[in-house]
Backbone bond lengths (Angstrom), bond angles and torsions (degrees), N, CA, C in turn:
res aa  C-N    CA-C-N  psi(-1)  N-CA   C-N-CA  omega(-1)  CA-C   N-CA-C  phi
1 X - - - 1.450 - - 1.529 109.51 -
2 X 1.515 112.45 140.50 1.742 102.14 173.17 0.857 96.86 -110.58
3 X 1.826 111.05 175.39 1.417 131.18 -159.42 1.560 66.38 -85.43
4 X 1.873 77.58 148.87 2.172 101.89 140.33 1.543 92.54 -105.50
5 X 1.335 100.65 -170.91 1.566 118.71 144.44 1.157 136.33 -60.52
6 X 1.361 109.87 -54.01 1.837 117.93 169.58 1.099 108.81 -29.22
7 X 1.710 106.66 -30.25 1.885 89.05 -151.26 1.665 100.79 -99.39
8 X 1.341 96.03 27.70 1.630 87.19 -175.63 1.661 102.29 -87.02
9 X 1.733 103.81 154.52 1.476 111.10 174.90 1.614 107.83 -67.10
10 X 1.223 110.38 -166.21 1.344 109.50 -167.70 1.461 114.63 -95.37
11 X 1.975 119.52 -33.55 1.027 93.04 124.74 1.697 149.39 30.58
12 X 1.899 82.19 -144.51 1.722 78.99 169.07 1.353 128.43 -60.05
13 X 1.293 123.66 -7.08 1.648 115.47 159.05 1.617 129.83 -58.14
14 X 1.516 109.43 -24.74 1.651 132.06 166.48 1.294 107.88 -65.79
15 X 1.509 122.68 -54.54 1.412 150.10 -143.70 1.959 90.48 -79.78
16 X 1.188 86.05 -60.42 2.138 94.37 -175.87 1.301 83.33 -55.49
17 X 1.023 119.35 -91.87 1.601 116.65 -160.51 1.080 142.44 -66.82
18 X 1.325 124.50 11.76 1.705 137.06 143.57 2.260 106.78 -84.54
19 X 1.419 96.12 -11.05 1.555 91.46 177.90 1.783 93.78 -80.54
20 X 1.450 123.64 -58.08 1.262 138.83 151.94 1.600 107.78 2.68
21 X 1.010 76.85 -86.26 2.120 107.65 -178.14 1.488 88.11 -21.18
22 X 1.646 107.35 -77.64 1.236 138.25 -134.62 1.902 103.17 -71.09
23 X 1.423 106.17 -42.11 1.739 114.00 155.57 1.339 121.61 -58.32
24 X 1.471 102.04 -50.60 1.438 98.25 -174.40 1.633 129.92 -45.33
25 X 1.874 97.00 -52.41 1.377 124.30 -165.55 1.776 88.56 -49.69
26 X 1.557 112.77 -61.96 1.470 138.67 -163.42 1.532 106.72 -34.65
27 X 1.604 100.45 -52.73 1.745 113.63 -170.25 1.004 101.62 -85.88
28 X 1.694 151.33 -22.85 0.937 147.06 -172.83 1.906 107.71 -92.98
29 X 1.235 103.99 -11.56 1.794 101.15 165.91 1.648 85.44 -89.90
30 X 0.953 123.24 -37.15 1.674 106.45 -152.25 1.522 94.77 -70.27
31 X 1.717 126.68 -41.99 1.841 119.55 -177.75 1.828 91.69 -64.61
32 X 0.973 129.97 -49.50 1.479 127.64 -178.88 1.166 106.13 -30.35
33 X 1.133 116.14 -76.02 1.951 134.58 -176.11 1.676 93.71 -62.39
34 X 1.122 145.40 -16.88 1.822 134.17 -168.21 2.099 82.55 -98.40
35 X 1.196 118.83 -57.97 1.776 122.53 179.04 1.507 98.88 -46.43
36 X 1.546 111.70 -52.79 1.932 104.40 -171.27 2.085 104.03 -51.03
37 X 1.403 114.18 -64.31 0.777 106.64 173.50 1.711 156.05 -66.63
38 X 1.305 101.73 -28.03 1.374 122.83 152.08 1.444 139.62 -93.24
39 X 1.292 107.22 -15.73 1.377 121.60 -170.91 1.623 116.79 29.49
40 X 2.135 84.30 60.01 1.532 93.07 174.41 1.879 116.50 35.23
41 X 0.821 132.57 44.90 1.439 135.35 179.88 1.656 109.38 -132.41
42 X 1.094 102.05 130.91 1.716 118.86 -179.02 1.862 98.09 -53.91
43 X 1.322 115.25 -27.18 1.822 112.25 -168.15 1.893 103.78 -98.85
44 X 1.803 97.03 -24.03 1.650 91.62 163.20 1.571 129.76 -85.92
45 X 1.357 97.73 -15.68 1.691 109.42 165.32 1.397 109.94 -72.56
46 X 1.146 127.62 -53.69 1.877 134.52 165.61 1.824 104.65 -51.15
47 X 1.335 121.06 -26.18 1.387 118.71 162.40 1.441 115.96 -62.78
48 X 1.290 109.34 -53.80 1.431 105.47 -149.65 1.669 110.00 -86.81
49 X 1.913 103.46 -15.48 1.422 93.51 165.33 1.333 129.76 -114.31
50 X 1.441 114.54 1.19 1.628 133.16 163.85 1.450 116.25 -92.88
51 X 1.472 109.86 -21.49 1.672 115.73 -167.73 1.526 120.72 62.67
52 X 1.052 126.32 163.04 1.352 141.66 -151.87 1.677 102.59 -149.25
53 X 1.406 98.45 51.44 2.044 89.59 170.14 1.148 119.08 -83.11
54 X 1.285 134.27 11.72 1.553 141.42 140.70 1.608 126.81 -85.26
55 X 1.231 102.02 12.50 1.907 114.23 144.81 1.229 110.39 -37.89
56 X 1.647 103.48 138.45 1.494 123.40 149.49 1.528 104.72 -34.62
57 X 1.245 97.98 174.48 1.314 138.92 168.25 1.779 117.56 -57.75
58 X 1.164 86.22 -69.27 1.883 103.93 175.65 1.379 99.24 -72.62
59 X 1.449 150.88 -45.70 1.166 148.87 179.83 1.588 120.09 -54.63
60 X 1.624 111.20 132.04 1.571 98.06 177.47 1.790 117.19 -81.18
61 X 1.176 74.65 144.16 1.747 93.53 -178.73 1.966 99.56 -53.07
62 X 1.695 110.64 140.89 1.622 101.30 151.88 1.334 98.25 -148.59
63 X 0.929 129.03 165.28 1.413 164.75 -131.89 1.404 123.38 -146.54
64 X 1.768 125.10 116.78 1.148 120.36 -124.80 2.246 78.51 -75.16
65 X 1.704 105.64 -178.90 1.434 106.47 167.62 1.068 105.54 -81.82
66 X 1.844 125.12 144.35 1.282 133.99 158.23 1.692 103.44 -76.17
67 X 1.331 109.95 157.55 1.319 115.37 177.91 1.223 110.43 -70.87
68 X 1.815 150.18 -13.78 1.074 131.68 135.95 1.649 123.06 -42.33
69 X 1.161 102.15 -61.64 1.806 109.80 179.75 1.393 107.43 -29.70
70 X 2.161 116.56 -44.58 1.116 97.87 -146.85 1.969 94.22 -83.34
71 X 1.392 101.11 -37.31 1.105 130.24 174.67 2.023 115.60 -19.47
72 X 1.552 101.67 -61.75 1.238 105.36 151.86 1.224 158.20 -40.40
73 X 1.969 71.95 -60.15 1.948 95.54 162.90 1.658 128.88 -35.55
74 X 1.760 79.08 -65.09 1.444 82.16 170.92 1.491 163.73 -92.58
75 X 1.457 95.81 -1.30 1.362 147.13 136.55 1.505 101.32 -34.56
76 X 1.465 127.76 -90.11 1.599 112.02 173.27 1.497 129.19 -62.48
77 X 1.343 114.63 -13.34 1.554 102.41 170.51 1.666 111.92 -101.74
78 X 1.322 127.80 -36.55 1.099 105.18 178.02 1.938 111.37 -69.68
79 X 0.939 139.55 -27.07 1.256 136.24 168.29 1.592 129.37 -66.70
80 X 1.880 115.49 -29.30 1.239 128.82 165.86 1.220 100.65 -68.52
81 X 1.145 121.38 -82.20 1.509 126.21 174.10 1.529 128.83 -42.44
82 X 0.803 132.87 -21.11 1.446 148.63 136.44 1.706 130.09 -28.79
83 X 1.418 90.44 -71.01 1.456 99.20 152.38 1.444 125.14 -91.09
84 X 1.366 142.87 33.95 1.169 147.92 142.08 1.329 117.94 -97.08
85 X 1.448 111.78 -26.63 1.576 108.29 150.25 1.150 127.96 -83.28
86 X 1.271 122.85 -21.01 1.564 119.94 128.91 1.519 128.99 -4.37
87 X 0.981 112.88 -76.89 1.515 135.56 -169.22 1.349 109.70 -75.87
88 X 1.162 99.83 -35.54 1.746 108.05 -171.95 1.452 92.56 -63.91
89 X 1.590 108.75 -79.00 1.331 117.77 -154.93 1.533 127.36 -57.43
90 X 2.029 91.48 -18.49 1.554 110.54 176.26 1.818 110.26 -63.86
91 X 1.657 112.35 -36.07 1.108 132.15 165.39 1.741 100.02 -41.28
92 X 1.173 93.77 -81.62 1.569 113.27 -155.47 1.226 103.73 -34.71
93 X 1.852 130.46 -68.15 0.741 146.39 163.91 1.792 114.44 1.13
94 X 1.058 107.19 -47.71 1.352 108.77 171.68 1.638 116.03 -83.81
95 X 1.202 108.53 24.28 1.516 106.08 177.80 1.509 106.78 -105.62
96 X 1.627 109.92 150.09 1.250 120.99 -176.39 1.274 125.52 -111.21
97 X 1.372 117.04 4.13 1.100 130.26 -131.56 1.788 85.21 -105.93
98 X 1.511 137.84 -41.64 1.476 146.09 -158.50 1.964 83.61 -104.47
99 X 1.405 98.96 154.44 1.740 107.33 136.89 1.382 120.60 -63.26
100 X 1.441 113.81 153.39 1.304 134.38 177.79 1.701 101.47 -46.95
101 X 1.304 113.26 -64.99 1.702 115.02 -170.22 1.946 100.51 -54.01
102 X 1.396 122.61 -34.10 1.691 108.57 -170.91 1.582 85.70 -77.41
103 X 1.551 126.46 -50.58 1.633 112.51 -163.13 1.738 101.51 -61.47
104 X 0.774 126.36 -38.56 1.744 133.59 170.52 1.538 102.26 -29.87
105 X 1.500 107.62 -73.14 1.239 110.44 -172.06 1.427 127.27 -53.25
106 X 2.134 104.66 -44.95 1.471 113.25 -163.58 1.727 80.86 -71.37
107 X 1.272 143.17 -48.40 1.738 116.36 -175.52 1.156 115.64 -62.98
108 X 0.985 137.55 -34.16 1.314 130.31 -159.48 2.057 105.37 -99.21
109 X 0.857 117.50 -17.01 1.645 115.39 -179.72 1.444 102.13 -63.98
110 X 1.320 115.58 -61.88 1.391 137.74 -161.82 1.630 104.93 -46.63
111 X 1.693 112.44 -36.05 1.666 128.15 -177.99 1.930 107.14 -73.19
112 X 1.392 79.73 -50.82 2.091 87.19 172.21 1.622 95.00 -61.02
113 X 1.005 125.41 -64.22 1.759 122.72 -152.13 1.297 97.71 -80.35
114 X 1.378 135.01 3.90 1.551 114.05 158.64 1.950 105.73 -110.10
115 X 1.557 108.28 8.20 1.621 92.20 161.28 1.768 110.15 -104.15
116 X 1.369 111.65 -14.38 1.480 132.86 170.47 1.311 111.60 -63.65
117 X 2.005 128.52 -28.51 0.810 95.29 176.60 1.245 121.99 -119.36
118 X 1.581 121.11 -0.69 1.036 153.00 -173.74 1.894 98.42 -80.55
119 X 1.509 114.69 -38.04 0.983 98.22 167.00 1.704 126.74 -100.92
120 X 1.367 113.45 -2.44 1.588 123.60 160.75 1.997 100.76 -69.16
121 X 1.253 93.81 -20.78 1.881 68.20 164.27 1.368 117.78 -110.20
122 X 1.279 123.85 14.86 1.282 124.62 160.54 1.781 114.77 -85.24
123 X 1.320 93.61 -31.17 1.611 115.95 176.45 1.530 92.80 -60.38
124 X 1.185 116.20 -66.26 1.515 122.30 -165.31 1.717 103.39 -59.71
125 X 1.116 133.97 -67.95 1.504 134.31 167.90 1.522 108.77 -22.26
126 X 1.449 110.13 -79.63 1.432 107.88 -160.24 2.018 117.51 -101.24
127 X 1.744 100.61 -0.91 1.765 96.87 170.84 1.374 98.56 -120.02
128 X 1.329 137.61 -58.39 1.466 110.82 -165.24 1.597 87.19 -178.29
129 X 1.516 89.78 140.93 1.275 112.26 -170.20 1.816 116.39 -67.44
130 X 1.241 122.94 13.69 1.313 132.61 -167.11 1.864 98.15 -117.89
131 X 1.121 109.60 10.53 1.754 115.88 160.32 1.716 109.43 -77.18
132 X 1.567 104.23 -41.03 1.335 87.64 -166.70 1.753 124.92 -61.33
133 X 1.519 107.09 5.28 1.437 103.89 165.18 1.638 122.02 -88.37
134 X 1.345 100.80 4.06 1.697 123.74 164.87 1.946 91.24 -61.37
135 X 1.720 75.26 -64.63 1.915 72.33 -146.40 1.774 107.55 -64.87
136 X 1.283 109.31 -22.22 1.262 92.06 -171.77 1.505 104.04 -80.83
137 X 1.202 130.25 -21.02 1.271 128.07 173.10 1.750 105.33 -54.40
138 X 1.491 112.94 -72.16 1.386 115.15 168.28 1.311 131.61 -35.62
139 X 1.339 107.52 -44.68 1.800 100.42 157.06 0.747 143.25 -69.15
140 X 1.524 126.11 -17.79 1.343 144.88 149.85 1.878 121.32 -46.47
141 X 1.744 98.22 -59.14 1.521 94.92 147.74 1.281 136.62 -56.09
142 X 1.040 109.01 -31.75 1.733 102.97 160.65 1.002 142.28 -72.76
143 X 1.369 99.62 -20.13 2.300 98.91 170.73 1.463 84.58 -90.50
144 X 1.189 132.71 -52.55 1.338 116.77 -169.91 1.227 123.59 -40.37
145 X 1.319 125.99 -35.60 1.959 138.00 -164.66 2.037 76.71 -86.26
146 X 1.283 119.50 -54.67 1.394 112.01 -156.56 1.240 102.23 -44.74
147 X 2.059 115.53 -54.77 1.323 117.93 -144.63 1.685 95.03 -77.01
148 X 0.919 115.18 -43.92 2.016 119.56 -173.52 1.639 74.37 -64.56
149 X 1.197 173.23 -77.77 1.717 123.61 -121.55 1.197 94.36 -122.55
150 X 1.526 140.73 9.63 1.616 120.27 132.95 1.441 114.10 -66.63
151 X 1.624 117.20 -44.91 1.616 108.55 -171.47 1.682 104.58 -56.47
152 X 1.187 130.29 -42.71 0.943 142.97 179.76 1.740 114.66 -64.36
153 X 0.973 129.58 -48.36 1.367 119.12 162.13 1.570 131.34 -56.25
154 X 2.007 102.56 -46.25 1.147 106.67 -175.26 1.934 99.44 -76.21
155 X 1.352 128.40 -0.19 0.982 109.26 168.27 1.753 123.04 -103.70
156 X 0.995 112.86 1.53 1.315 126.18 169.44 1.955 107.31 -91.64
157 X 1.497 100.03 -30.77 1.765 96.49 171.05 1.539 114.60 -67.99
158 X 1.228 112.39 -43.52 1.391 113.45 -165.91 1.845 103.88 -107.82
159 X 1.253 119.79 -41.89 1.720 111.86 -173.04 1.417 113.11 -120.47
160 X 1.413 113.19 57.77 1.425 120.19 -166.40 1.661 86.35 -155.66
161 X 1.315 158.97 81.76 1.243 151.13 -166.86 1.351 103.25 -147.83
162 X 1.830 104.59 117.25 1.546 130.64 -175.24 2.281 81.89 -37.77
């Protein structure tokens, strides 16, 4: 027999979901801080990695990315994020609640849509500014896969009970 979730003690039912908590809060400053700067918009994503030094007045100046900048960038997000879908999906995995082919997908999208978008903004930087509907599409798949297999875990931890 394999574990589900349900059958966890109470315990690791705290334990998953203060790790939960503890991602969530994390990724949800990080879309906070991606909205401050882009304001989710296909022309603020073409801002923030081509720059806009022909801004207004009232508008802040940015400055296109150097290939270190991007270099970094993506260096800490595809690898942070990487392994936070890691964890997630390692979680999930024990959920009973979807078929095998939807849990298949919600782990595995989240891995495509963080090299889709990490590299639609390299696309966007150095080929043409009409990628950033890559990335915003791809990021969109990515909170989406996030929010369905936390809602889905934390509801199999707590309102899913053999």
């Amino acid at each position: 027999m394999r574990f589900r979730l349900q059958d966890a003690d109470a315990s690791l039912r705290i334990f998953l979901t203060m790790v939960l908590l503890v991602i969530t809060v994390g990724y949800g400053v990080g879309l906070l801080f991606v909205e401050h700067t882009t304001a989710l918009t296909v022309r603020g994503i073409e801002e923030q990695f081509l720059g806009n030094e022909e801004a207004a007045p009232q508008q802040e100046i940015r400055y296109a990315k150097s290939a270190h900048e991007m270099f970094v960038f993506m260096h800490n997000h595809i690898l942070s994020l990487g392994m936070m879908f890691f964890v997630v999906g390692g979680i999930f995995w024990f959920s009973s609640l979807v078929s095998n082919r939807t849990k298949t997908l919600l782990m595995v999208e989240p891995l495509v849509a963080i090299l889709t978008t990490f590299g639609g903004m390299a696309l966007v930087r150095y080929v043409s500014p009409v990628f950033s509907w890559l990335v915003l599409l791809s990021g969109l798949s990515l909170a989406l896969c996030y929010v369905a297999m936390v809602t889905l875990i934390v509801r199999e931890l707590w309102f899913e009970r053999p």
